[in-house]
MDAnalysis code that builds the backbone (N, CA, C; Angstrom):
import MDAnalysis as mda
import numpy as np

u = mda.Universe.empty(330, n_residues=110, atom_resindex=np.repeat(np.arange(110), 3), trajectory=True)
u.add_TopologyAttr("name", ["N", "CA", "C"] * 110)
u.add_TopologyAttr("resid", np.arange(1, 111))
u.add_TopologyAttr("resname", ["UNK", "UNK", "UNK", "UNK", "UNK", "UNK", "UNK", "UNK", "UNK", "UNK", "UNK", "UNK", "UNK", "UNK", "UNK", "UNK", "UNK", "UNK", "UNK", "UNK", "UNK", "UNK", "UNK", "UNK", "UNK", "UNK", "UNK", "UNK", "UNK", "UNK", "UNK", "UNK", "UNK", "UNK", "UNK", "UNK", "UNK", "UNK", "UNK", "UNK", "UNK", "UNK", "UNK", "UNK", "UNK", "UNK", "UNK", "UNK", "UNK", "UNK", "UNK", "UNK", "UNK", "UNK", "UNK", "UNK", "UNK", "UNK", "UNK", "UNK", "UNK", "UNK", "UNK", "UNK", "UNK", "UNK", "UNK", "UNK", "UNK", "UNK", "UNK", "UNK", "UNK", "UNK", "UNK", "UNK", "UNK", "UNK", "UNK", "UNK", "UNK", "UNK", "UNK", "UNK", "UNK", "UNK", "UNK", "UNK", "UNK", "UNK", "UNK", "UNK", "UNK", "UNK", "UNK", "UNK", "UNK", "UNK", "UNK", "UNK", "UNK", "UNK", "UNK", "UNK", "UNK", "UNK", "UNK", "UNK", "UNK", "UNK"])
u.atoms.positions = np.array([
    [-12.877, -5.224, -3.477],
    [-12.004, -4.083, -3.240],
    [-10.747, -4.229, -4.085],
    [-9.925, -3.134, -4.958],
    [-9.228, -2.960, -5.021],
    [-9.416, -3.880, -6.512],
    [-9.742, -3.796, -7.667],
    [-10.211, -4.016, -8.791],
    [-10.307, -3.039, -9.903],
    [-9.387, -3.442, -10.487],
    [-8.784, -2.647, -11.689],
    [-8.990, -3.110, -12.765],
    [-9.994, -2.527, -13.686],
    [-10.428, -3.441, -15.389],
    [-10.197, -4.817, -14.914],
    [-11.178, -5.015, -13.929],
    [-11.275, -6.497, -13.581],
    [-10.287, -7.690, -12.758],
    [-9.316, -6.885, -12.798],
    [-8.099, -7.126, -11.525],
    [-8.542, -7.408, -10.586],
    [-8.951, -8.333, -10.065],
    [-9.333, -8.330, -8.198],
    [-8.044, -9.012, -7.666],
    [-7.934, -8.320, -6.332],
    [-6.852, -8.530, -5.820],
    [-7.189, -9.449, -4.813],
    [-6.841, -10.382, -4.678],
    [-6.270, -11.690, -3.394],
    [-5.351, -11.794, -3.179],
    [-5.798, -11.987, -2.046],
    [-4.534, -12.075, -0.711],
    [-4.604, -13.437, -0.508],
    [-2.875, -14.643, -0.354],
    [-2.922, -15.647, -0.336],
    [-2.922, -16.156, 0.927],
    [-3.083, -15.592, 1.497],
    [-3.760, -15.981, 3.083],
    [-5.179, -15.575, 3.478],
    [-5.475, -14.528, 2.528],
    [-7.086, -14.483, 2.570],
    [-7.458, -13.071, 3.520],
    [-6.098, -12.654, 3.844],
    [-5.955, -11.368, 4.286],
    [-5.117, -10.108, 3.723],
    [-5.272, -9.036, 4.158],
    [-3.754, -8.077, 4.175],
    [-3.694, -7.237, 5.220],
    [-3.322, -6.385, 5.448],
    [-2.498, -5.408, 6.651],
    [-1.765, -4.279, 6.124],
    [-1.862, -3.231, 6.239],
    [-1.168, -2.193, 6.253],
    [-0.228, -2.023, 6.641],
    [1.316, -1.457, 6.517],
    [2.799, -2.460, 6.852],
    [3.309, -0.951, 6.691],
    [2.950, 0.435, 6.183],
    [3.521, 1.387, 6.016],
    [2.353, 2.425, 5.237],
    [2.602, 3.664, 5.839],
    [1.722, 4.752, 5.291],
    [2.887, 5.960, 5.383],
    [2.421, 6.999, 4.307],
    [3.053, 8.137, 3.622],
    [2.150, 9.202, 3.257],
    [2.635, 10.573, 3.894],
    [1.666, 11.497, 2.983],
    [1.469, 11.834, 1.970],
    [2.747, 11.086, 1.050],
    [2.294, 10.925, -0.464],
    [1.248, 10.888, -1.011],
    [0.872, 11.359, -2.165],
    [-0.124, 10.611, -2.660],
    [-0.045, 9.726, -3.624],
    [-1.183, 9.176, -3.918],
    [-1.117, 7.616, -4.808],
    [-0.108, 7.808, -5.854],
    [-1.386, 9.507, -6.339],
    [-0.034, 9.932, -7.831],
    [0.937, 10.007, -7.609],
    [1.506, 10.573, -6.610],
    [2.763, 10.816, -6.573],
    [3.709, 9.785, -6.630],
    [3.274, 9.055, -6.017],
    [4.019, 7.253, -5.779],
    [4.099, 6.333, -7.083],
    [2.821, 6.962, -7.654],
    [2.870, 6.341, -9.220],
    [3.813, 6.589, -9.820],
    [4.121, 7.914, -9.629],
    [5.097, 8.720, -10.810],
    [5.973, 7.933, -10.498],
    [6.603, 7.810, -9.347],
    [8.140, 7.170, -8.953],
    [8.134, 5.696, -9.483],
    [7.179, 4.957, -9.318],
    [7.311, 3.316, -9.709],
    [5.541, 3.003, -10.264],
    [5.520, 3.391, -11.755],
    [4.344, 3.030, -12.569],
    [3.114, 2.101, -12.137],
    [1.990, 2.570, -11.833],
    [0.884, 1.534, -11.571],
    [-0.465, 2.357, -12.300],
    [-1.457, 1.807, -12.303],
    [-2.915, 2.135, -12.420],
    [-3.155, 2.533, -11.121],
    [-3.666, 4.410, -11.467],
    [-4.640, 4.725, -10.505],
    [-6.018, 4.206, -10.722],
    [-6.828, 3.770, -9.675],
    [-8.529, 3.740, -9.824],
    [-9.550, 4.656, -8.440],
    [-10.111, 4.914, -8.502],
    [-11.088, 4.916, -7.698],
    [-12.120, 3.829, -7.338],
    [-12.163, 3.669, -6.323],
    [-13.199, 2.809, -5.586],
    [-13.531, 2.558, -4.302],
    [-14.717, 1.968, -3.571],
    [-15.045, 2.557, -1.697],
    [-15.024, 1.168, -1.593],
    [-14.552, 0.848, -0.433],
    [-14.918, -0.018, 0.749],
    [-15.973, -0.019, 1.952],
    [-15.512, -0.813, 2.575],
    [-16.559, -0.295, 4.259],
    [-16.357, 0.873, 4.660],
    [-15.158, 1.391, 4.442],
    [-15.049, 2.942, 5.217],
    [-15.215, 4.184, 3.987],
    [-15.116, 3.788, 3.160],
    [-14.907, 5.484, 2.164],
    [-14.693, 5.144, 1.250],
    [-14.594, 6.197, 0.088],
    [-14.145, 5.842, -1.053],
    [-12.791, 6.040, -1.138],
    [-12.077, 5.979, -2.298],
    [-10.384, 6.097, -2.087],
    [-9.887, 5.736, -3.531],
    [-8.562, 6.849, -3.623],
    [-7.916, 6.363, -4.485],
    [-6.869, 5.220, -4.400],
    [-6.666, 4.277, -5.305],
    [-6.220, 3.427, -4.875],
    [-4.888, 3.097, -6.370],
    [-4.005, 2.076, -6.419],
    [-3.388, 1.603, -7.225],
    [-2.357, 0.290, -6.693],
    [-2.271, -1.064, -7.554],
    [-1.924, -2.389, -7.410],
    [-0.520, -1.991, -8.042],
    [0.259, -2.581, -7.165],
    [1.597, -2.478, -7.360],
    [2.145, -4.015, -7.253],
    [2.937, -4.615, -7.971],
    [3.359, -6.113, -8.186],
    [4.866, -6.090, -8.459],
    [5.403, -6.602, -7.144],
    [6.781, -6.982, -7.065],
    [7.341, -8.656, -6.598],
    [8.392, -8.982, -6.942],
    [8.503, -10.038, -6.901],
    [8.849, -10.578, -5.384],
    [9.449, -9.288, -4.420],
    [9.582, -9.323, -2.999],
    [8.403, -9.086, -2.079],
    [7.911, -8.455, -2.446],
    [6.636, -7.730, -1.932],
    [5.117, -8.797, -2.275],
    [5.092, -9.273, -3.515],
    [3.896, -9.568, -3.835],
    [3.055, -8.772, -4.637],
    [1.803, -8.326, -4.091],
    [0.680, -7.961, -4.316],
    [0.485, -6.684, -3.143],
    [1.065, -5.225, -3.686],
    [0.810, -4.416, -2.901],
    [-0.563, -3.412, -3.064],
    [-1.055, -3.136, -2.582],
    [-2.267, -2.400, -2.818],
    [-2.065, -0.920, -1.820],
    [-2.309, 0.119, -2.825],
    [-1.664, 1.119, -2.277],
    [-3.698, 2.134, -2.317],
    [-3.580, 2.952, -0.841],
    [-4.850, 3.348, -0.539],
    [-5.005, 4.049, -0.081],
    [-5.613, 5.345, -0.536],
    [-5.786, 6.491, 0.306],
    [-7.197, 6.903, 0.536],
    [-7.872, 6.644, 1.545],
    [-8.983, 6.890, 1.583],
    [-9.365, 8.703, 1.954],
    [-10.339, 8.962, 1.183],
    [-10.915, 10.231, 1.034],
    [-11.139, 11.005, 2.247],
    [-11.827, 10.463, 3.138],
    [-11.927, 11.356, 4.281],
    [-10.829, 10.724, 5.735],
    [-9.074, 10.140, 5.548],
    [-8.831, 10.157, 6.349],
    [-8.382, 11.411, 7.280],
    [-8.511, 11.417, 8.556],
    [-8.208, 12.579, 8.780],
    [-6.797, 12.955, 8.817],
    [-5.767, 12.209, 8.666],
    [-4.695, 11.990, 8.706],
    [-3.843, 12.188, 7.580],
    [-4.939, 12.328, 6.201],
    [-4.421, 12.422, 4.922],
    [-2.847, 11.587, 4.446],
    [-3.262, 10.300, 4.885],
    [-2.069, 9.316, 4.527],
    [-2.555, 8.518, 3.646],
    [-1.272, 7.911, 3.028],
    [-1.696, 6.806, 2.112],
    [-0.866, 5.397, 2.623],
    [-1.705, 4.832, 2.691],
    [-1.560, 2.934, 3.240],
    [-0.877, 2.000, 2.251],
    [0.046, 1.332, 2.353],
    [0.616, 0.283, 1.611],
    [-0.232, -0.801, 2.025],
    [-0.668, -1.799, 1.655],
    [-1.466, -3.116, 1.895],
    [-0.925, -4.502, 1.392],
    [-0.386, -5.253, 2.067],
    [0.194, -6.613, 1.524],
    [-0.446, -7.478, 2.296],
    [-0.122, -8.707, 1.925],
    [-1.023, -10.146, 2.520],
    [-0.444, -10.127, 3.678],
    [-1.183, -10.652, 4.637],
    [-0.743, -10.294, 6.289],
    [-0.243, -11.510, 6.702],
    [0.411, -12.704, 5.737],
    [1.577, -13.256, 5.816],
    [2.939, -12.888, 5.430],
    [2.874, -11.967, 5.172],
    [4.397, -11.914, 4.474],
    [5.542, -11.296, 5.436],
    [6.769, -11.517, 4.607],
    [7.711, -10.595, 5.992],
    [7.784, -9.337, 5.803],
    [6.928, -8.672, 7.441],
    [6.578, -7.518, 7.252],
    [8.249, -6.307, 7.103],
    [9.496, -6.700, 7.755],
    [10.673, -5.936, 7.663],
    [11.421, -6.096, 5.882],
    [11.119, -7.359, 5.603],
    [11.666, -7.815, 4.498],
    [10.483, -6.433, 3.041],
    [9.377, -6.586, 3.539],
    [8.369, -5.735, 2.584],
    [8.820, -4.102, 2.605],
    [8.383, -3.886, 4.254],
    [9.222, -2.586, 4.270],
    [10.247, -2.133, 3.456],
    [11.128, -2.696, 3.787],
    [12.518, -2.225, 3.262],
    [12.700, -1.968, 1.544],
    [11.728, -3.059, 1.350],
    [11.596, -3.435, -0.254],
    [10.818, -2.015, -0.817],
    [9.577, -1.729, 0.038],
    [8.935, -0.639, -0.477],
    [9.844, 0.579, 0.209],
    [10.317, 1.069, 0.787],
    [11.204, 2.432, 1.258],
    [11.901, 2.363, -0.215],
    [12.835, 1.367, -0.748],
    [13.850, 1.195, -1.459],
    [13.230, 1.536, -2.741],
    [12.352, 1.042, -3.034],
    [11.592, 1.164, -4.624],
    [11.164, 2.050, -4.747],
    [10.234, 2.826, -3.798],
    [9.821, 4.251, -3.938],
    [10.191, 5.368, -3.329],
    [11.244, 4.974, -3.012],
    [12.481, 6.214, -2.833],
    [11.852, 7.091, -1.574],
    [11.519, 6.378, -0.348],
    [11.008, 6.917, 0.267],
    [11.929, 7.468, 1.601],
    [11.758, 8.373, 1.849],
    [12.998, 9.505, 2.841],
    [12.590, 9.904, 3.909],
    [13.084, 10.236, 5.179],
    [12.532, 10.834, 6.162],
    [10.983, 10.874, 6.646],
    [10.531, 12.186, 6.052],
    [9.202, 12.493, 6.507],
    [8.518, 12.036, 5.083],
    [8.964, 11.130, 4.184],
    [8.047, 10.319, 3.682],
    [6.999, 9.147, 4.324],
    [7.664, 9.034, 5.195],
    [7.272, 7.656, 6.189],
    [6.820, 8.483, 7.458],
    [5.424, 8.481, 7.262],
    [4.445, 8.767, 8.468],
    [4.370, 7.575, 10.002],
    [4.580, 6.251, 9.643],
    [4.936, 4.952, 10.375],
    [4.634, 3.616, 9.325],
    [5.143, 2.856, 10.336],
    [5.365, 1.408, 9.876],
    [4.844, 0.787, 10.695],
    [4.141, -0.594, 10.318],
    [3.940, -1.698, 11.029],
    [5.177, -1.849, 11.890],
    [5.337, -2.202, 13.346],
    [6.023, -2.475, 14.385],
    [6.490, -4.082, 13.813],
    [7.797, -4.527, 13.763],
    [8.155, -5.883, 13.492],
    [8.093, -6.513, 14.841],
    [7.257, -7.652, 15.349],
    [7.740, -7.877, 16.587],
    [8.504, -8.888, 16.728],
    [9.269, -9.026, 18.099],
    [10.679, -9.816, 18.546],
    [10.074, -10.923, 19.138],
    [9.846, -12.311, 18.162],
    [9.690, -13.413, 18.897],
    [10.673, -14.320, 18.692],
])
């Protein structure tokens, strides 16, 4: 998943998590901060997708699958990282406002 002219993406915990979704779309998000769109399916659907690489963030993988019914697009980072610290990083970089932000991963208080 998520393989771009041979790009495969790993996660250094061997996972990721979805940390924020937008009704943006991929393109649109592209335009604001440059990546490769691709197409490609997973277990659930096919989807447009594009790898975004920051030095706070990591390895973001951005995903909109085709038949959600929800017509959102998913941010995806390794499901170690700090999920408030990522947030903030992605709101900030892609200039994201109000009803850009459909929800966020919940930070929890331990």
């Amino acid at each position: 998943m998520g393989n771009v002219e041979g790009e495969e993406v790993r996660w250094p915990s061997g996972d990721c998590r979805p940390i924020l979704a937008t009704p943006l779309s991929v393109e649109e998000l592209v335009k604001r901060r440059p990546a490769r769109v691709f197409r490609d399916q997973d277990d659930l659907d096919f989807f447009t997708g594009a790898i975004w690489r920051d030095l706070a963030a990591g390895t973001v993988l951005i995903m909109r699958h085709d038949n959600n019914p929800e017509g959102l697009t998913a941010f995806y980072v390794d499901s170690l990282c700090d999920v408030g610290l990522v947030q903030n990083e992605l709101v900030k970089v892609f200039e994201l406002v109000g009803s850009d932000i459909a929800w966020t991963l919940k930070i929890s208080q331990t």
